[in-house]
Phi, psi and omega in degrees: 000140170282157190229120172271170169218118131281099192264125180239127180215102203232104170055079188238048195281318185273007149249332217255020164281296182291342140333279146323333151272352155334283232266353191300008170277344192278177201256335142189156202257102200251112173272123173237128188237125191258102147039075189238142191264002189233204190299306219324327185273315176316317186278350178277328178305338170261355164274032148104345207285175174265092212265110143237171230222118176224174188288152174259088170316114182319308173275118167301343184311318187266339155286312162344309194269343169294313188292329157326292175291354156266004177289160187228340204267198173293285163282142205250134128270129160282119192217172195252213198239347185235065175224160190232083200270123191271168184303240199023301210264340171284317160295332152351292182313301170309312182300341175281353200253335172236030150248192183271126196278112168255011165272151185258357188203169180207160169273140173253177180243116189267144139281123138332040217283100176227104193085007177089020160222163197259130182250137192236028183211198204021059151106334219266345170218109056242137172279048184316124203246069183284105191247350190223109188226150180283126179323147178101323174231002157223162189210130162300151173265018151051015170271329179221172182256022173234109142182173205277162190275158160225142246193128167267109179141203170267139169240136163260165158205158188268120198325282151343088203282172183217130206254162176222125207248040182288343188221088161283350164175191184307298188284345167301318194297322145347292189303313183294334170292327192286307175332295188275335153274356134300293179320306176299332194291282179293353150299323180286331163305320170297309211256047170116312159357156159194146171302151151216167201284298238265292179307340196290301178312300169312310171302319206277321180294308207265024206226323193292306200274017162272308150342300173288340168250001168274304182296289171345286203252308158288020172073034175281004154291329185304320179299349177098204177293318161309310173310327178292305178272021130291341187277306198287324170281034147278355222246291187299001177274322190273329160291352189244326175295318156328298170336271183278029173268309177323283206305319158309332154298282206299297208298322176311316171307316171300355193051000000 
């Protein structure tokens, strides 16, 4: 059975090489590049892919399910542009390929890469991924830029992990922080949502004990300095959606 990798990318010139040399086993490779100002295309046109240029839609989801519908082969790998497929899991892959299947999807297992280490404890490894599926039968539901792919059928999962490479440092991690608790402020704000003093304290109380149990109780000190600040900035996140759920509220009253 063939296998397509699909890929979404907006301005990855320093990940998206090593991807892309992942993947050369694959049967072919549908490249979607959302409006990038730097090398990210120039450099996918030298793996061979299959290139196409869509707007860079704030929910990534929906390029996703477009780079779908251009697949051709039995099968969809879904990957992100700073994502990894290691030898282990690409043969996994293959020898799964040459049996006979009855699942329609599968699970991965993500390693996490953070600041330059893999986190492999408070919650964060195995990072299950439904990444690999038969054309045709799954798709996102393309309503938030957090949600799950969803696949018709029986699901499996797979030995072998596959890595992600989201953070080379502090300030992307920033950039990325700002990015997606925007996004969330104003999605909760569309669907209804409206800031209070007594939820914002509720956010923060029930944000403290995830914290604490994530470094703490799942052991996420074990990980160093990463183990912390992965715990804490999930910690700062759910305070800055807060943040900027207010602001969004005051600026709409102000018109």
């Amino acid at each position: 059975m063939t296998i397509s990798a699909c890929i979404t990318a907006f301005n990855e010139e320093l990940n998206i090489q090593k991807t892309l040399k992942s993947l050369n086993w694959v049967n072919e490779i549908i490249f979607v590049d959302c409006e990038s100002s730097d090398r990210t295309a120039e450099i996918a046109q030298k793996y061979n892919c299959k290139i196409f240029s869509q707007p860079n839609n704030s929910n990534l989801n929906v390029n996703k399910n477009f780079g779908f519908s251009k697949a051709s082969s039995d099968w969809i790998l879904c990957l992100d542009a700073d994502e990894v497929i290691p030898q282990e899991l690409k043969l996994e892959i293959q020898a799964l390929m040459k049996k006979s299947i009855v699942e329609h999807g599968f699970f991965l297992k993500r390693k996490n890469n953070y600041f330059g280490k893999f986190l492999m404890h408070g919650g964060n490894y195995p990072d299950k991924q439904l990444r690999l599926f038969r054309n045709g039968f799954g798709k996102f539901p393309a309503k938030h830029v957090h949600e799950r792919l969803k696949v018709q059928g029986k699901i499996g999962i797979l030995t072998e992990p596959f890595e992600h490479y989201p953070y080379r440092d502090i300030k992307q991690y920033v950039e990325k922080l700002n990015f997606y608790t925007t996004f969330e402020s104003v999605y909760r704000y569309n669907g209804g949502q409206r800031f209070s003093a007594n939820n914002f304290f509720m956010v923060l109380f029930s944000a403290f004990i995830r914290f604490l149990r994530r470094y703490f109780f799942k052991l996420g000190f074990l990980d160093g300095f990463q183990g912390f600040a992965a715990a804490f900035f999930d910690y700062v996140s759910q305070m800055l959606i807060q943040i900027k759920l207010w602001e969004v509220c005051r600026n709409d009253r102000n018109g």
